[in-house]
N, C-alpha and C positions, 0 to 999 in steps of 0.2 A: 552511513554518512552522518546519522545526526549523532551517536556520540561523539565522535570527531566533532565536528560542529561547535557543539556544547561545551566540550574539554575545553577548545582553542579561545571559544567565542566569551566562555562564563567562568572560570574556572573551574576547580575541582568541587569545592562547595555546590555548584549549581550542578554540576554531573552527578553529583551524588543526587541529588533529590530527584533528577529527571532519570535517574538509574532509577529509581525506587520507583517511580509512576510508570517509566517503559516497564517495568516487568507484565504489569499488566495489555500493553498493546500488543508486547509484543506475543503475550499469549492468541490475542486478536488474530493477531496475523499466522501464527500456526493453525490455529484452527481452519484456515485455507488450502495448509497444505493435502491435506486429503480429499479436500474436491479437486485439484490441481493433480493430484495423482489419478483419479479418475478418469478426469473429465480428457485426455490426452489421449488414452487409446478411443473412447469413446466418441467424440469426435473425428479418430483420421477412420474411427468403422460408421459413423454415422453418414445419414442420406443429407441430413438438414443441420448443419455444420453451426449457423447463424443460432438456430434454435437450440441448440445443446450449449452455445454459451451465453446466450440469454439468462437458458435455465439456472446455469452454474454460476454468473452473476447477480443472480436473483437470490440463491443461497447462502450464496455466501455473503452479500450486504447483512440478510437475515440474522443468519448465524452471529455475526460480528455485534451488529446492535445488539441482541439477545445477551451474548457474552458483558459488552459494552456497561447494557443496564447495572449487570447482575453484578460486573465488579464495581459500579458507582457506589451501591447498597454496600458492599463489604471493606472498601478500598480504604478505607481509614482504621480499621481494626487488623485487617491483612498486615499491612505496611507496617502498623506498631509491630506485631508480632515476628515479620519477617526482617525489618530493619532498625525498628526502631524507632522514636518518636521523634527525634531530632530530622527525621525526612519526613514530617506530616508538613510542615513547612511549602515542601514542593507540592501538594495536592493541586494548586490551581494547575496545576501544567496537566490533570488528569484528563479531561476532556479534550483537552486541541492531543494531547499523543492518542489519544483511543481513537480521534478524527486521524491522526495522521493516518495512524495503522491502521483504520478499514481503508483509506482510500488507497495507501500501498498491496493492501489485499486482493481488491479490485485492481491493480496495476499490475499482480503479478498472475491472477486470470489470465488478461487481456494478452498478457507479452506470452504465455504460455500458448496460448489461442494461435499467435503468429507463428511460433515455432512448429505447432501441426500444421499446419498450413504452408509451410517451408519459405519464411518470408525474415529469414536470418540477416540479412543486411542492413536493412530495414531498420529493423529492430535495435542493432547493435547500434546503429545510428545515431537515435534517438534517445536510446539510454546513455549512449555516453553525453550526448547533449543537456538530458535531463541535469546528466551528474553538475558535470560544468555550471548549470545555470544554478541550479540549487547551492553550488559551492561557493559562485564568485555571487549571486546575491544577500545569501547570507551574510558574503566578508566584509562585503561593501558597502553593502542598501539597507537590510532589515537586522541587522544584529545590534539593535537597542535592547531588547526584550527577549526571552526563551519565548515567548509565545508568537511574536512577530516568526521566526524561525521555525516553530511547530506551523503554524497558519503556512508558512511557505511553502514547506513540505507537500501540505495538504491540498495543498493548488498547483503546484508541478505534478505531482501524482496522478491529479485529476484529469489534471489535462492530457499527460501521457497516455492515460486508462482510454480518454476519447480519442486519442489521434492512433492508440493502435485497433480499440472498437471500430470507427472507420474504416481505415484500413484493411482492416481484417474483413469487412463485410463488402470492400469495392472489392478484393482479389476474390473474394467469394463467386461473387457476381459476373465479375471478368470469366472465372472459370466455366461460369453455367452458362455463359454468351459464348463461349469457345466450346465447348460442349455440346451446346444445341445448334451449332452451325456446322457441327461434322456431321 
């Protein structure tokens, strides 16, 4: 969504530089994929469903700051060498995408979490909603600035992360009330 976004909302100019700073988030964000490959059999064989994504949200914020730091330090000599210096320009956008991308990391936990869980409707629900709200507020409300549009990102993300964590922990709960009443 957000190069879309960017193309439509900034031109090409302003794609280019937040190309150059997503490379680093979206490192971010792979770096999840492997607790997310884990953490799916491990929770549907797990006793304590809640505490196994706890854990794995706890790693992975971890993991992502850690990353985060480490390409702050490098991210201006990376980017000459990988693109060029005519996209150090776009550096401010490095912190709100590295925000964006942990909290889509954290979003993509949480939605994985419901799918063990078998809570698919749900889900699709709300990401399509997500999509929607993030697409017509962009077009509409916050598309002065690439950063207003990063910040957006980062707070629909977030909130998704909390409404499928909820979620995920009422059907939990529901299940261990029907459970312990057979």
């Amino acid at each position: 969504i957000d190069v879309i976004l960017f193309e439509q909302m900034f031109g090409e100019e302003m794609l280019g530089q937040y190309a150059a700073v997503s490379l680093f988030g979206k490192a971010i964000l792979y770096i999840s994929a492997p607790l997310v490959t884990v953490m799916i059999p491990t929770v549907a064989n797990s006793e304590n469903k809640a505490k196994t994504l706890n854990k794995t949200l706890i790693y992975t914020v971890i993991l992502s700051v850690i990353m985060c730091s480490c390409f702050f330090i490098v991210k201006k000599p990376v980017i000459t060498l990988l693109m060029g210096e005519k996209f150090l320009s776009g550096l401010y956008l490095f912190v709100p995408a590295c925000l964006s991308m942990i909290t889509l990391s954290v979003m993509t936990i949480t939605s994985n979490f419901l799918l063990t869980i078998s809570d698919k409707k749900f889900l699709s629900f709300v990401l399509i909603l997500s999509s929607l709200l993030i697409v017509s507020l962009s077009l509409f409300v916050f598309n002065d600035s690439p950063l207003q549009v990063l910040y957006l990102l980062s707070i629909v993300y977030s909130v998704t992360s909390v409404i499928f964590y909820i979620r995920g922990n009422l059907l939990l709960k529901s299940k261990e009330v029907v459970e312990n009443a057979k």
